[in-house]
C-alpha positions as CSV (number, residue, x, y, z in Angstrom):
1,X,0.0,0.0,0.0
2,X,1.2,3.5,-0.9
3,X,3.2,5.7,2.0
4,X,1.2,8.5,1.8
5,X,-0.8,10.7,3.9
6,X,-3.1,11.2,1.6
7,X,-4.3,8.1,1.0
8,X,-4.8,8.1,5.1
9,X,-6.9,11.1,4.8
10,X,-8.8,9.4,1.9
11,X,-9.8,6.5,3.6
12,X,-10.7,8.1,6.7
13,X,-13.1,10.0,4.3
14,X,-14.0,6.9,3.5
15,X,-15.0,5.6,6.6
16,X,-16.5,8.5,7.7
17,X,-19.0,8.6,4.6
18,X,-19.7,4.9,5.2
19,X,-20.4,5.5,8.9
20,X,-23.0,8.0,7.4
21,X,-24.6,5.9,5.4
22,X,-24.7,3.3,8.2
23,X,-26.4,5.8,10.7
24,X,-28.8,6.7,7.8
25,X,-30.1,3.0,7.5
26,X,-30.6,2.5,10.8
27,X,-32.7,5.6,11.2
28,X,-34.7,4.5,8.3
29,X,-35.4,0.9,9.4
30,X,-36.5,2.3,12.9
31,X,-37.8,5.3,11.7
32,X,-41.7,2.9,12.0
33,X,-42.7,-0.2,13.3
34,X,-44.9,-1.2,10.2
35,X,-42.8,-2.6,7.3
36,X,-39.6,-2.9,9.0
37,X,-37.9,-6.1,8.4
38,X,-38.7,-5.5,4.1
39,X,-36.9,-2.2,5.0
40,X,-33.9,-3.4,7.0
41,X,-33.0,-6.4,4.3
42,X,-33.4,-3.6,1.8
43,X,-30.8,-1.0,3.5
44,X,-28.5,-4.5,4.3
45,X,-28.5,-5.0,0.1
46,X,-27.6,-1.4,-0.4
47,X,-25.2,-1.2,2.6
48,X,-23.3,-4.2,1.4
49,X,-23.2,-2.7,-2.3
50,X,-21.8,0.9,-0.9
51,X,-18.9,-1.5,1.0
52,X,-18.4,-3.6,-2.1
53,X,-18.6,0.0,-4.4
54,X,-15.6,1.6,-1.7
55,X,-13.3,-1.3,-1.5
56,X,-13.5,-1.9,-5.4
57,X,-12.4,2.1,-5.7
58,X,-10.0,1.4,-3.2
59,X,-8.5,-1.2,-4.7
60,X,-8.7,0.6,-8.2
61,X,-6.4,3.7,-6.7
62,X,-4.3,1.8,-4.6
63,X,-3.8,-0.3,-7.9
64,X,-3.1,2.8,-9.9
65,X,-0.7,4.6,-7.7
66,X,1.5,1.3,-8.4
67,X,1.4,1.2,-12.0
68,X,2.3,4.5,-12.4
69,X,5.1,4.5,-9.7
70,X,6.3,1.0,-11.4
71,X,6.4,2.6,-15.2
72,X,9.0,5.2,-13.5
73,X,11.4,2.6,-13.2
74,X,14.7,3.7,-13.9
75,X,18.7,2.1,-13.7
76,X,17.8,-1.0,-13.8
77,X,20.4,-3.8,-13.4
78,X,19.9,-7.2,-13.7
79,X,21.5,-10.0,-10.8
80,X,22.2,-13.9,-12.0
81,X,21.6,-16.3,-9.3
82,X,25.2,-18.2,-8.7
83,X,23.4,-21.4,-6.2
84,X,20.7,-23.3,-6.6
85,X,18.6,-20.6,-7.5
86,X,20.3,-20.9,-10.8
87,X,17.0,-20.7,-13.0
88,X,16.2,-17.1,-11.9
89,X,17.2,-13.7,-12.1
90,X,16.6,-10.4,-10.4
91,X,16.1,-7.1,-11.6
92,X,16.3,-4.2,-9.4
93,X,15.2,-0.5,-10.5
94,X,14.8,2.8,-8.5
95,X,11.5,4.6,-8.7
96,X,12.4,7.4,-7.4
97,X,13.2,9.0,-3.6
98,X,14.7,5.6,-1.4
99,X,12.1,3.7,-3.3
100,X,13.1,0.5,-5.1
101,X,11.5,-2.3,-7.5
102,X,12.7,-5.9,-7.6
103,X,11.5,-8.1,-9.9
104,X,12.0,-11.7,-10.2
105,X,12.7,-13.7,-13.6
106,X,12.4,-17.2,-14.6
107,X,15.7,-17.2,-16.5
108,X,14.8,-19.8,-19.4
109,X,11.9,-17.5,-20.7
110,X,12.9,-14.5,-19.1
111,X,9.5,-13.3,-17.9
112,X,9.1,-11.8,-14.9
113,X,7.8,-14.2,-12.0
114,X,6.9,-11.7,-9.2
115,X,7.8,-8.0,-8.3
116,X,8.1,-6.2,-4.9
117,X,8.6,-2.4,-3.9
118,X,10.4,-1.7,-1.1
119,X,12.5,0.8,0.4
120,X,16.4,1.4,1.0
121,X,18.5,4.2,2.0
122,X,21.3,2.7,1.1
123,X,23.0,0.5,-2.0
124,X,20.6,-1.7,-2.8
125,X,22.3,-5.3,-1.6
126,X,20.6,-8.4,-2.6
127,X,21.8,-11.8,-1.6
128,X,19.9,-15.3,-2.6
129,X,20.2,-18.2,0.1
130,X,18.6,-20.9,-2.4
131,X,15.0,-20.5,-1.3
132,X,14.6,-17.1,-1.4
133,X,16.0,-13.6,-2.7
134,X,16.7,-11.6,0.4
135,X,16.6,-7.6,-0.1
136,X,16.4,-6.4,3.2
137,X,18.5,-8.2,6.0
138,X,17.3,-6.2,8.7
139,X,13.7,-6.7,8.3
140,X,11.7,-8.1,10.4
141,X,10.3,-11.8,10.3
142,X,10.4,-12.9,6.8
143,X,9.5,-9.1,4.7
144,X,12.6,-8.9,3.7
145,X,12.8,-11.7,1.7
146,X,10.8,-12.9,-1.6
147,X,10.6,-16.8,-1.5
148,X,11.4,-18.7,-4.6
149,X,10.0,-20.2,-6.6
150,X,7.2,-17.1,-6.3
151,X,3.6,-18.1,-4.3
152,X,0.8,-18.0,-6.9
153,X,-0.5,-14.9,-6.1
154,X,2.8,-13.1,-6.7
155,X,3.2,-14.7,-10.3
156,X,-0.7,-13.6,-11.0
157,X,0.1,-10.1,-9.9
158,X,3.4,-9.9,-12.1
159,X,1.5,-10.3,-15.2
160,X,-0.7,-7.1,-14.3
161,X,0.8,-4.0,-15.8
């Protein structure tokens, strides 16, 4: 997810407008005795759409942002695994600011396999240890790291744009 305060501020706008909306059905289901069960699976349908509708232009933004911060990509340089991740490559680029894309490539069709953003201050140092590509050391648990060979979900997001 983006490092921004303004997607903070949007989706505290968010909430707040959902909260609303929430506040609004209740008031309308209670608002008389006759009719209300019809009303309150009415306001549950249109309250579950507004969620779905939010999350879907969440997801659509969030989405965005990383398209356009990945087509910035810039410097990239290319890093053979020498072990027994032999059949893979990575690929790191800077986006811009301490930010940094890592891709990983099958070698023997040379498509990429997964991608990660992350952040370094410093040279960017990646090291493989056979069942994963490690980027950040210091990181706790297991974030620094990008396993190989890439979960499913990371090879179905690297074939997004």
């Amino acid at each position: 997810m983006p490092d921004s305060a303004f997607y903070f501020h949007l989706a505290a706008v968010a909430l707040l407008l959902l909260g609303l909306a929430a506040f609004r059905a209740v008031a309308y289901v209670m608002a008389s005795p006759h009719g209300r069960p019809e009303r309150a699976r009415r306001m549950l349908l249109v309250s579950t759409g507004r969620v779905l509708a939010v999350g879907a232009i969440w997801t659509a933004i969030v989405y965005g942002h990383g398209v356009t911060e990945r087509a910035g990509a810039h410097n990239c340089r290319r890093v053979a695994a020498i072990d027994a991740a032999a059949r893979y490559a990575a690929e790191y680029c800077y986006l811009g600011g301490e930010r940094i894309l890592l891709r990983i490539y099958g070698v023997e069709r040379d498509r990429v396999l997964a991608h990660r953003t992350f952040t370094s201050a410093g040279p960017v140092r990646l090291s493989w240890d056979g069942q994963a590509v490690v980027f950040d050391p210091a990181a706790p648990g297991r974030k620094g790291r990008l396993a190989l060979p890439p979960a499913l979900h990371e090879r179905l997001l690297a074939r997004l744009p």
